[in-house]
C-alpha positions in Angstrom: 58.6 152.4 60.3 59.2 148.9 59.0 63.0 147.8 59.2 63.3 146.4 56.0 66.9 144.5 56.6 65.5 143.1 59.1 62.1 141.6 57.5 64.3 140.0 54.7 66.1 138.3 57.3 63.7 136.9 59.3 61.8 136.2 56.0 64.7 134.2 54.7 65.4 132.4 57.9 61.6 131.2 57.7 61.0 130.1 54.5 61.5 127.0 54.8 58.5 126.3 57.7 56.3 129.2 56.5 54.2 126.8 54.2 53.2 124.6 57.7 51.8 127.6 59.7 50.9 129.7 57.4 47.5 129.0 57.7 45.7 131.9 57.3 48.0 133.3 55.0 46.8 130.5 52.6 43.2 131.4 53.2 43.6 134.6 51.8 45.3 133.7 48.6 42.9 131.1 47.9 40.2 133.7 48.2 42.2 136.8 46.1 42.0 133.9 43.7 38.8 133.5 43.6 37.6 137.1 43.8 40.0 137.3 40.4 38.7 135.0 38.8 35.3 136.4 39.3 36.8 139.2 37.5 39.3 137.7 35.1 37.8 133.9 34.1 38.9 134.1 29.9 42.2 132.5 29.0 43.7 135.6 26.7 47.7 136.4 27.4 48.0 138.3 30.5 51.0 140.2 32.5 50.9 139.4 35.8 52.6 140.9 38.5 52.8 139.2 41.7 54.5 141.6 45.2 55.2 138.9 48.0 55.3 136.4 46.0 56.9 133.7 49.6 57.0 130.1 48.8 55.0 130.6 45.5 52.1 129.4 47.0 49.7 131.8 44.2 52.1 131.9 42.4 51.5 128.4 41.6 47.7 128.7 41.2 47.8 131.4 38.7 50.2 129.8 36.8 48.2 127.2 36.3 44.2 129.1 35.8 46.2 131.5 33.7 48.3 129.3 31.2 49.0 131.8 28.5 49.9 134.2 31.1 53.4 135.7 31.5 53.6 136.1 35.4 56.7 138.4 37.4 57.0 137.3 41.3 58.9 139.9 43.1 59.7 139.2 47.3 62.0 141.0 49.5 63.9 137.9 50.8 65.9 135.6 48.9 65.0 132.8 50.7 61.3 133.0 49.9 62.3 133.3 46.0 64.2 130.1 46.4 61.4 127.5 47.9 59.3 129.5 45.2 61.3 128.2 42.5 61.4 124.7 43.7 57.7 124.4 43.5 57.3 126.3 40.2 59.4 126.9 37.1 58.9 127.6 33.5 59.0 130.4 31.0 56.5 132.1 31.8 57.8 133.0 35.4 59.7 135.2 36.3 61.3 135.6 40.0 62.6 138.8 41.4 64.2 139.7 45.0 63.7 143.1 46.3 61.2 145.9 47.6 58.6 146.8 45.8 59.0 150.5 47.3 62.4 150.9 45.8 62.7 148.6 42.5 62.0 150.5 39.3 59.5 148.5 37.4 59.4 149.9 33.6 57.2 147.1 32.3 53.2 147.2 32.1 51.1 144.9 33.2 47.3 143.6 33.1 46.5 142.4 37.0 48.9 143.3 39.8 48.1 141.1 42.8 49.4 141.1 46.4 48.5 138.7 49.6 49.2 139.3 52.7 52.3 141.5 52.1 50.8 145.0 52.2 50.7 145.6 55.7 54.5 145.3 55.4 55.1 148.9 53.3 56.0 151.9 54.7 54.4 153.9 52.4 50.9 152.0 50.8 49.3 155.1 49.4 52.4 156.5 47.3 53.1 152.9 46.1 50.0 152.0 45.2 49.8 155.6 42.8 53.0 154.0 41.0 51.8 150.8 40.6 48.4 152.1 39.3 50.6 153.9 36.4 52.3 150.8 34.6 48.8 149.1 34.0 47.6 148.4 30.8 44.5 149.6 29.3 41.4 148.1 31.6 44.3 146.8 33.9 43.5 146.0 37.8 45.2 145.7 41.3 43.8 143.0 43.3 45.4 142.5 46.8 44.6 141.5 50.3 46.4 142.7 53.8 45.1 142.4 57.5 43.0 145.0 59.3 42.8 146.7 62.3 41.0 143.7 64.5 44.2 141.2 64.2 46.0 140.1 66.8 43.1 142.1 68.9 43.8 139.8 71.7 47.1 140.4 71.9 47.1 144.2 72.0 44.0 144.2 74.7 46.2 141.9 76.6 49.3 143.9 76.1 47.3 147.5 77.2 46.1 145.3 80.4 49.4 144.5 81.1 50.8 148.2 80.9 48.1 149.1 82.8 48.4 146.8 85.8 51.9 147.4 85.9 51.3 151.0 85.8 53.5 151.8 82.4 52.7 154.1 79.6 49.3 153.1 78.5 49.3 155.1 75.3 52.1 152.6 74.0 51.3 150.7 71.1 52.6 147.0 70.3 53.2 146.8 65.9 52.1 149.1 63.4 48.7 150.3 62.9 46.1 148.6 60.2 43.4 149.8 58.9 39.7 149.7 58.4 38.0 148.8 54.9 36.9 151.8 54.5 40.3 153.5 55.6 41.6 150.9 52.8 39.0 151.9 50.2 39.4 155.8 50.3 43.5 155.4 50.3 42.8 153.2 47.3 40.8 155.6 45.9 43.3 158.6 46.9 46.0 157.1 45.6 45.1 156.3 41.7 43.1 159.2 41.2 45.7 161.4 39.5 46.0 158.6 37.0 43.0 156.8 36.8 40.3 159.3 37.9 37.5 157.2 36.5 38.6 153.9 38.5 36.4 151.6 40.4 37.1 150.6 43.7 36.0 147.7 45.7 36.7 145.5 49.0 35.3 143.2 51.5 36.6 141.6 54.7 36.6 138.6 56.6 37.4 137.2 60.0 39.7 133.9 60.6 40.3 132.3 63.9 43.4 130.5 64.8 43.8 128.3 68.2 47.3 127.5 70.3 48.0 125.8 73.4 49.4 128.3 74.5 50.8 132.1 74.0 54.2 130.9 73.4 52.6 128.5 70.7 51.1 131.6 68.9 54.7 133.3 69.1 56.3 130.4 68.0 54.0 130.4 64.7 54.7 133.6 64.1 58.5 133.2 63.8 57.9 130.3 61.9 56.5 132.4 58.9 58.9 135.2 59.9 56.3 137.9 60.6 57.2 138.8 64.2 56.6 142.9 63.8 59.9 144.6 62.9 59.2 147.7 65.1 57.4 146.2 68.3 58.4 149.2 70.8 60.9 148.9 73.8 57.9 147.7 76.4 57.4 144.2 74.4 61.0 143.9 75.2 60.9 143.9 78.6 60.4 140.8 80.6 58.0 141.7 83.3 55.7 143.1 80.4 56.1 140.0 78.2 55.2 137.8 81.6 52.3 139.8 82.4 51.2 139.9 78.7 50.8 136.3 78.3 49.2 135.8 81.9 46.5 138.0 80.7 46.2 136.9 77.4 45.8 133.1 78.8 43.4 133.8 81.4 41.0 136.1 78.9 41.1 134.7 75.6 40.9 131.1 76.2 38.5 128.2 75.1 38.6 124.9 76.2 41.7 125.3 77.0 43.0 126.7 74.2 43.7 130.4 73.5 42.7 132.0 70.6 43.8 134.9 68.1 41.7 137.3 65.3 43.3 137.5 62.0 41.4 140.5 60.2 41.6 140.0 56.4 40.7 142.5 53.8 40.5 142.5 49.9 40.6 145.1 48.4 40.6 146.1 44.3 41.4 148.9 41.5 39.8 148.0 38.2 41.1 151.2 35.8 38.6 151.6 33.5 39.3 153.7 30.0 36.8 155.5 28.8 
């Protein structure tokens, strides 16, 4: 499970570097835009609600290809929601800190969009079911998260290590993701009851980030606050950590510079009325 108090902290603490080394993080919401707009080009009023909303960074960009749209940003730390109100304002935005899992949302809206933020729920399928019930008519949920081949270097590195130091080598470093198709049936799972006569749809990409070093990939991930909230005792220990990055420099490197998989699906409900 995902300690929530925790991810706001570290959230908070990184707001203000996320926007530097959030690279691929960018990526994705530039592409979520795209694949919406693909869907969603006219200019009618909208309801938008945006989950992880972070600096603002789509925030921004919808704002500004929807103008007549009314857009609610939710994010679980408040130090997120603070950049994001630096960089955009107005009355058609409106900011909101906490969980998506436990706030009670009793408006309706048009398009609910997500990026990168996902892979940080306990409990996708359920909340997905609940978000699917407060769209309008014709409404959709367009989001992207990260699959099961991210950070694959790291977790061969890390089984390596286990193994060579003969440890558990059924222990797992982070949560789980998923495939597409995983993706696309719990999509399809979890609106169902509600919209049985939905359509469902994803694809997937692969991006490629380089470091000098391990400790240079660790250090990016702190600065967007997305070191994993439930890592497992072994990553704590020293001689593991030691062994981990030996391995992980001496396999995954190209001239001279290591490199990691970021894994990133989209995936999207369009709830069709008959």
């Amino acid at each position: 499970m995902i300690d929530k108090q925790l991810l706001q902290k570290r959230f908070s603490e990184s707001a203000k570097t996320y926007d530097q080394f959030a690279n691929v993080q960018k990526k994705m919401a530039d592409c979520l835009l795209k694949q919406l707009m693909m869907k969603r080009s006219d200019s009618s009023p909208l309801h938008i609600l945006e989950i992880g909303c972070g600096t603002g960074y789509l925030t921004a960009k919808l704002s500004r290809h929807f103008q007549h749209a009314t857009i609610t940003a939710i994010d679980l730390a408040p130090g997120m929601i603070e950049i994001a109100k630096q960089r955009i304002s107005g009355k058609r935005i409106h900011f909101l800190c906490g969980d998506i899992e436990e706030m009670e949302l009793n408006d309706r809206y048009d398009l609910i969009l997500s990026n990168a933020t996902f892979q940080w729920l306990n409990h996708l399928e359920s909340t997905l079911s609940r978000l699917s019930s407060i769209l309008n008519r014709d409404g959709m949920i367009l989001f992207s998260t990260f699959g099961c081949k991210t950070f694959q270097e790291l977790h061969t590195s890390f089984q390596r290590a286990m193994q060579k130091l003969q440890l558990d080598t059924n222990a797992r470093l982070g949560q789980p993701f998923y495939t597409l198709e995983d993706l696309l049936e719990l999509c399809e799972c979890s609106v169902q009851a509600v919209h049985p006569t939905s359509t469902i749809f994803g694809t997937e990409t692969i991006e490629t980030e380089r470091f000098h070093s391990v400790k240079d990939f660790f250090t990016s991930l702190r600065k967007i606050g997305a070191t994993n909230s439930n890592k497992g005792p072994y990553f704590q220990r020293p001689s593991v950590l030691k062994e981990m990055m030996n391995i992980y420099e001496q396999d995954f490197q190209e001239n001279n510079l290591i490199f990691t998989t970021y894994h990133c699906l989209f995936a999207g409900i369009e709830c069709r009325t008959r």
